[in-house]
C-alpha positions as CSV (number, residue, x, y, z in Angstrom):
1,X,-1.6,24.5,-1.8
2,X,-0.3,21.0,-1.9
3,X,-2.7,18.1,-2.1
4,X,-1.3,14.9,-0.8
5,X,-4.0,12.0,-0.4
6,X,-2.9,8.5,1.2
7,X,-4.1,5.5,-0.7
8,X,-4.4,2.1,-0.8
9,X,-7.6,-0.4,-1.4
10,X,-6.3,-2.9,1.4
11,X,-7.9,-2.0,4.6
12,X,-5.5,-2.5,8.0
13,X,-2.2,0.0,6.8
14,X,-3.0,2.8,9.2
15,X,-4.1,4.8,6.6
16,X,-5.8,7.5,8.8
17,X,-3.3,7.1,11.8
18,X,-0.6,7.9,9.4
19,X,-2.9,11.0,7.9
20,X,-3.3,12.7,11.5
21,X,0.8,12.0,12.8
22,X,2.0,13.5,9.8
23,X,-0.4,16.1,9.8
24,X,0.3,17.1,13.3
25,X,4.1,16.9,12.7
26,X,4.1,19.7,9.2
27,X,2.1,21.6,11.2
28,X,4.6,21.7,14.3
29,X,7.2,22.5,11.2
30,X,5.2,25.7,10.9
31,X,3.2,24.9,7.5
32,X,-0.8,25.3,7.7
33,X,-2.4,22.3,7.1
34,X,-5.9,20.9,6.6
35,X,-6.8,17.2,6.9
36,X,-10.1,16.1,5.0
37,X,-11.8,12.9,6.0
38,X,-12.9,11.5,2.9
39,X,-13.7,7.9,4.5
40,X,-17.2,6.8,4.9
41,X,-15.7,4.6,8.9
42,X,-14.9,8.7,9.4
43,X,-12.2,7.4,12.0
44,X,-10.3,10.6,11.3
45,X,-13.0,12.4,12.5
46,X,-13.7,10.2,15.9
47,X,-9.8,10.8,16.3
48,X,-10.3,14.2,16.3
49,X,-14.0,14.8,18.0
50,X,-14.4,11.9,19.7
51,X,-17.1,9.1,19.3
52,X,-18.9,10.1,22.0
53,X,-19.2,14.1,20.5
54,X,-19.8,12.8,17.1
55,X,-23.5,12.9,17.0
56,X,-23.8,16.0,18.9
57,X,-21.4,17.6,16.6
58,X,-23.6,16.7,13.4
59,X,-26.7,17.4,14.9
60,X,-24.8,21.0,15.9
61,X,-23.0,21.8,12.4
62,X,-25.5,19.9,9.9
63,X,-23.8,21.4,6.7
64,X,-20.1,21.1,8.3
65,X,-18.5,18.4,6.6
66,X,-17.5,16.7,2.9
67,X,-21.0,14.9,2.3
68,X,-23.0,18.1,3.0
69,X,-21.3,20.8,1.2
70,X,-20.8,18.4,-1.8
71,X,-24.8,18.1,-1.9
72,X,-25.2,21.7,-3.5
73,X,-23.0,19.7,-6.6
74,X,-25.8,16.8,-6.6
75,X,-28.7,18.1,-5.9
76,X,-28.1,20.8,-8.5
77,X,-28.7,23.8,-6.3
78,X,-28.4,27.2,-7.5
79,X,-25.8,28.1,-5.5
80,X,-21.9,27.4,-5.4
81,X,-20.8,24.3,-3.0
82,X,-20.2,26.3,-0.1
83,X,-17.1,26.0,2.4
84,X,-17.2,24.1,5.9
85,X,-16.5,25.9,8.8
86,X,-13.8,23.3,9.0
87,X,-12.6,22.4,13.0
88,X,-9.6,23.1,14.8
89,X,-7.6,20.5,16.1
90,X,-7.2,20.2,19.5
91,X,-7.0,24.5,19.7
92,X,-3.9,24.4,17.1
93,X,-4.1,27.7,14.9
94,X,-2.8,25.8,11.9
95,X,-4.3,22.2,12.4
96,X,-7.8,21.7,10.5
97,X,-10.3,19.0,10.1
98,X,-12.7,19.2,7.0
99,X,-15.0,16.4,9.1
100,X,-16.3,13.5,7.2
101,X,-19.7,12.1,6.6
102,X,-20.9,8.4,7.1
103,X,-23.6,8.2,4.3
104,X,-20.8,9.7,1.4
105,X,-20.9,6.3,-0.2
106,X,-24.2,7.7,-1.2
107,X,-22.7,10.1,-3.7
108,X,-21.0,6.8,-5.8
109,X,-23.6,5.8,-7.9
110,X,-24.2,9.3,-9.8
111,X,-20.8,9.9,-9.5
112,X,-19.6,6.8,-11.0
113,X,-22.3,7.4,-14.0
114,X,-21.1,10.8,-14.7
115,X,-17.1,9.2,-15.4
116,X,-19.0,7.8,-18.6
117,X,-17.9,11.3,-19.9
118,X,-21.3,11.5,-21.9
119,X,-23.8,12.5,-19.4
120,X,-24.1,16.1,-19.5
121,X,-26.4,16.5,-17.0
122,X,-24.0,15.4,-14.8
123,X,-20.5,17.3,-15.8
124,X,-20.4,19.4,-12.6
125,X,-19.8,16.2,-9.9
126,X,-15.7,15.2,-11.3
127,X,-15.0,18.1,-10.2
128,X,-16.5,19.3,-7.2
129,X,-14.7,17.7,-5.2
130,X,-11.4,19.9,-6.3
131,X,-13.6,23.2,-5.8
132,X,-14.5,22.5,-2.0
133,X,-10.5,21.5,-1.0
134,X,-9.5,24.7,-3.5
135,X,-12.2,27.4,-1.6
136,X,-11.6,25.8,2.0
137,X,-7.6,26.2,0.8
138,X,-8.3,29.8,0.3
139,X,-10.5,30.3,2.9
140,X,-8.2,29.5,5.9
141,X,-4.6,29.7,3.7
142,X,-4.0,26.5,3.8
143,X,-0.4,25.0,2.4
144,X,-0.8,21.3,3.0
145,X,-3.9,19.0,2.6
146,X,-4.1,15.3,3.7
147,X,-7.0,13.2,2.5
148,X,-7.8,10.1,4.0
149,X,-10.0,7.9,2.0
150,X,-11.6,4.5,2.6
151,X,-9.8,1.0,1.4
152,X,-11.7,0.8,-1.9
153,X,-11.4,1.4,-5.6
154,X,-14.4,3.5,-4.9
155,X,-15.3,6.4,-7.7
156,X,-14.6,8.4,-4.7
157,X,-11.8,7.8,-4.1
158,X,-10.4,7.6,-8.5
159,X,-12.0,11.3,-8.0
160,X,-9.8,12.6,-5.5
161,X,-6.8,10.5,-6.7
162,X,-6.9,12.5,-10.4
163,X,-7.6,16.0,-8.5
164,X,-4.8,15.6,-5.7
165,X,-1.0,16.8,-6.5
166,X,0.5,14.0,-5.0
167,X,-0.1,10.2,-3.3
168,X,1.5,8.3,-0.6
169,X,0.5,4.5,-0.2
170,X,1.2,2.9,3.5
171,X,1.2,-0.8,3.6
172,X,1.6,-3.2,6.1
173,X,4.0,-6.2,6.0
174,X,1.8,-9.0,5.0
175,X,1.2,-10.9,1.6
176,X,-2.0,-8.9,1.5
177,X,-0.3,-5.2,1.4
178,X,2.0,-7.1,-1.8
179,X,-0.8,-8.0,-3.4
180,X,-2.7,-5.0,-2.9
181,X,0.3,-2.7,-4.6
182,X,0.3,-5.7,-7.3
183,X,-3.2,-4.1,-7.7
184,X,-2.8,-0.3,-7.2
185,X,0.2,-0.5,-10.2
186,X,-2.4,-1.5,-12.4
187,X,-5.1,0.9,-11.4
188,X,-4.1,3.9,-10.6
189,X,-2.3,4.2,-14.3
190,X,-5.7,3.2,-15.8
191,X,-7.5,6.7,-13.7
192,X,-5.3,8.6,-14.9
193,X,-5.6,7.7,-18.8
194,X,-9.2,8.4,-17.5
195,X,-8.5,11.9,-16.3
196,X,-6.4,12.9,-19.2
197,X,-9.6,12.8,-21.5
198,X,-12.1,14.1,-18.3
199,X,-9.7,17.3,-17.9
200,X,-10.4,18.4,-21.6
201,X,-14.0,17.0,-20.7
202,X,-15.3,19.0,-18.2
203,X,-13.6,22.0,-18.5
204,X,-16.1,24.4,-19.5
205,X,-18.2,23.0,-16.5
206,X,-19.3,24.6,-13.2
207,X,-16.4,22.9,-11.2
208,X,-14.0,21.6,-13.8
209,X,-11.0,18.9,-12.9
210,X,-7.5,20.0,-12.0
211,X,-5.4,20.4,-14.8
212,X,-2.2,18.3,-13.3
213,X,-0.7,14.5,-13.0
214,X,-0.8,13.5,-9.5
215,X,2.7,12.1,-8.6
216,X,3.6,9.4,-6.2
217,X,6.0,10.8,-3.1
218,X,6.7,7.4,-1.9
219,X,5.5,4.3,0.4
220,X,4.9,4.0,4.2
221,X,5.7,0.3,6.0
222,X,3.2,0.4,9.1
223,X,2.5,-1.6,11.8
224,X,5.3,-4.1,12.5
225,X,7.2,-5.7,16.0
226,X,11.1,-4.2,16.0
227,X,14.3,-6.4,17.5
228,X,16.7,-4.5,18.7
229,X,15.1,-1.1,17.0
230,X,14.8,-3.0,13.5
231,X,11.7,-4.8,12.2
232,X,11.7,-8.5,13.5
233,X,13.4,-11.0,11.0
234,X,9.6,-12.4,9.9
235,X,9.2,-8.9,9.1
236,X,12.1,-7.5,7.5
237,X,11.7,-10.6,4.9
238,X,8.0,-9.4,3.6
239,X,9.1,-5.7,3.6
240,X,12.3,-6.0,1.5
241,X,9.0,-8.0,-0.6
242,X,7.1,-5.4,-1.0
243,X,10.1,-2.6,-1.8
244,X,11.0,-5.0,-4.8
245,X,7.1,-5.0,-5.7
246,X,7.4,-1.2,-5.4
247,X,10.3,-0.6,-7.5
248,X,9.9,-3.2,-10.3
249,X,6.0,-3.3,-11.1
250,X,4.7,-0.1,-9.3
251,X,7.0,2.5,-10.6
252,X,7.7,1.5,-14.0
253,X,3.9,1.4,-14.5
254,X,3.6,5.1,-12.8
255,X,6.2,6.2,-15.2
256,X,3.7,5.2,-18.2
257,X,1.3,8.1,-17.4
258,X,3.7,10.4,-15.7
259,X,3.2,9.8,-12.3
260,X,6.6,9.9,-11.1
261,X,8.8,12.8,-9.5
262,X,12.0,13.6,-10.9
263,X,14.2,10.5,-10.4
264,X,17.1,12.4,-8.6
265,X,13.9,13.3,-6.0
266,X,14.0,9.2,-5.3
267,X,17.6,9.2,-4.7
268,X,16.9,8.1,-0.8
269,X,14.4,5.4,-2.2
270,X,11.0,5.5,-2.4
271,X,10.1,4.3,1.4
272,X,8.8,7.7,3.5
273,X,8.9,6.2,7.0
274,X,9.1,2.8,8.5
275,X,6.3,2.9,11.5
276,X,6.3,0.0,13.8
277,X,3.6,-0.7,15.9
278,X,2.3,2.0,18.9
279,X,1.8,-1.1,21.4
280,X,0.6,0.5,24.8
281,X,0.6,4.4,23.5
282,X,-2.2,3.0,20.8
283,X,-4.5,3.3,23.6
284,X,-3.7,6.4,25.0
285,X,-3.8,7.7,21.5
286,X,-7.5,6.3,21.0
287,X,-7.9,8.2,24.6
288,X,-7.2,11.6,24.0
289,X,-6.8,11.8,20.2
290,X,-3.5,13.2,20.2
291,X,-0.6,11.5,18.1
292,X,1.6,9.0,20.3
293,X,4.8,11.6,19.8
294,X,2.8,14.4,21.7
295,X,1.2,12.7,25.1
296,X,2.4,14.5,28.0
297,X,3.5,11.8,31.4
298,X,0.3,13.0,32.6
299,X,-1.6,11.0,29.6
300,X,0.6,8.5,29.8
301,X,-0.3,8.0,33.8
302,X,2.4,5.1,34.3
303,X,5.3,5.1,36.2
304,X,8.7,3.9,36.8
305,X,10.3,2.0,34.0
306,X,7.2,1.3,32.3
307,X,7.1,5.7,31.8
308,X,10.6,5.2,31.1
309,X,10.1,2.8,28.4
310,X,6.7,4.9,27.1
311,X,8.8,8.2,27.2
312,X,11.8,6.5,24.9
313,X,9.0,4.8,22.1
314,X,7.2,8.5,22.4
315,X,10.6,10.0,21.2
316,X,11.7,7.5,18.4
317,X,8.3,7.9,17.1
318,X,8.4,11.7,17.1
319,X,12.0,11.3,15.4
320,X,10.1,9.2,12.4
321,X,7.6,11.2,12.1
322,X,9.7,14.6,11.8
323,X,12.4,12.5,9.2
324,X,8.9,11.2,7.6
325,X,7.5,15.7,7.5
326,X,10.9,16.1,6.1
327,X,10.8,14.0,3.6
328,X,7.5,15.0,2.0
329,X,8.6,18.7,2.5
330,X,11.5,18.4,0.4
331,X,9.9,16.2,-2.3
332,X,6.7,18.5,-2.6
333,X,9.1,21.4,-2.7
334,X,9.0,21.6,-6.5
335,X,8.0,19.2,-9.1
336,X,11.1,20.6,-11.8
């Protein structure tokens, strides 16, 4: 299995719109895949079920989802977390949702204690988190997993940074999104000194950590107006910005804790997939939770050159989105 969670602590990037497309498109490319809502806002989940069936669906399948099967880890039952009957997306036989939970920021406090690395009692939590993705993994022979986690530098979310095999971070083009990766380069280097001494911590517990560096596949550019089918001038201006933040503070500090892929794996740069915005196909994506590149003209329901003009941003988007599965296939392919 390959666990690839997107990351970043500014709110706004298209985090979980970006989780689901790409998703969607590895499975199309045949590979099994598993996304896990790991965001307390659980949009990933309303994507997938619908607002109006999420109740239902709790009150239906109480112990399917991330909060309740983690519970067994914090309440100290006697039993192994168990595995969520995890949901199939939209019928797909290799498209799964491990659905999210709105009270998980619940777990953080005792969570957050037990990184002290002196609190016994509490050894098990670090790494239950890895057991529930391994055992769903295994349970439905899974090959990729895509977490989507909430814009915070949440315990949570350090937790399933240090136990994933790999990260992506979409921005937006704003000062904000600079800033932010300003941030993450100082961060996410700092977990994983953490992690280095938890591994050897908790090893002879109940659900020890992962024993691997989680390396950083590249960057995502989100949510932008196009010219002439390149980003607007305003636009292009910020995102050159925040490549040169990338490359000059963010990957030199990566490379301190061995966060990096080989360099010849970055020899196309370290930008995945330049995704401008869905304008009119956002809606009909919030409609029938289906990624923008895979409405039929029925969903659509225009016509003329309106349909015309949907049909052409449905196809450049499903080109992205394939060169974006591509991309992450061939870097995830080995780490030698």
């Amino acid at each position: 299995m390959k666990i690839i969670t997107l990351f970043n602590h500014k709110g706004g990037v298209c985090k979980t719109t970006t989780t689901y497309h790409l998703g969607w498109k590895l499975s199309e490319k045949g590979k099994r895949v598993l996304l896990i809502d790991a965001d307390s806002q659980c949009n990933l989940t309303l994507s997938v079920i619908g607002e109006d069936n999420y109740e239902q669906f709790i009150t239906d399948n109480p112990l399917n989802n991330i909060k309740s099967c983690l519970s067994y880890a914090w309440e100290s039952k006697p039993e192994l977390i168990p595995v969520a009957d995890c949901v199939k997306i939209k019928d797909k036989d290799n498209l799964f949702l491990l659905p999210g939970n709105f009270d998980i920021t619940e777990l953080e406090v005792q969570l957050g204690i037990s990184f002290q690395l002196g609190f016994s009692t509490m050894k098990n939590l670090p790494g239950s988190f890895y057991y529930l993705f391994k055992k769903t993994v295994e349970k439905l022979n899974i090959d990729y997993v895509l977490i989507d986690l909430n814009p915070s530098l949440s315990a949570i979310n350090q937790d399933i940074i240090v136990s994933s095999d790999y990260f992506i971070i979409p921005a937006s083009p704003d000062y904000f999104s600079q800033m932010a990766i300003k941030s993450i380069a100082r961060i996410l280097p700092n977990w994983e000194k953490w992690a280095k001494q938890a591994r050897i911590y908790f090893k002879d517990s109940t659900y020890p950590l992962p024993n691997h560096t989680p390396k950083f596949l590249g960057y995502t550019i989100n949510d932008f107006n196009i010219r002439n089918g390149v980003p607007a001038t305003a636009f292009q201006e910020i995102i050159s910005r925040i490549d040169s933040t990338i490359t000059n503070e963010l990957i030199p500090s990566l490379e301190t804790e061995n966060m990096l892929l080989p360099n010849e794996k970055y020899n196309s740069g370290y930008c995945l997939a330049k995704i401008s915005t869905f304008n009119t196909l956002q809606a009909k994506y919030q409609t029938y939770g289906i990624p923008v590149f895979a409405l039929s003209d029925e969903q659509l329901a225009s016509t003329g050159i309106v349909l015309e003009q949907q049909r052409e941003q449905k196809n450049n988007f499903d080109t992205i989105f394939s060169d974006f599965a591509d991309k992450v296939l061939i870097l995830t392919s080995s780490n030698e």
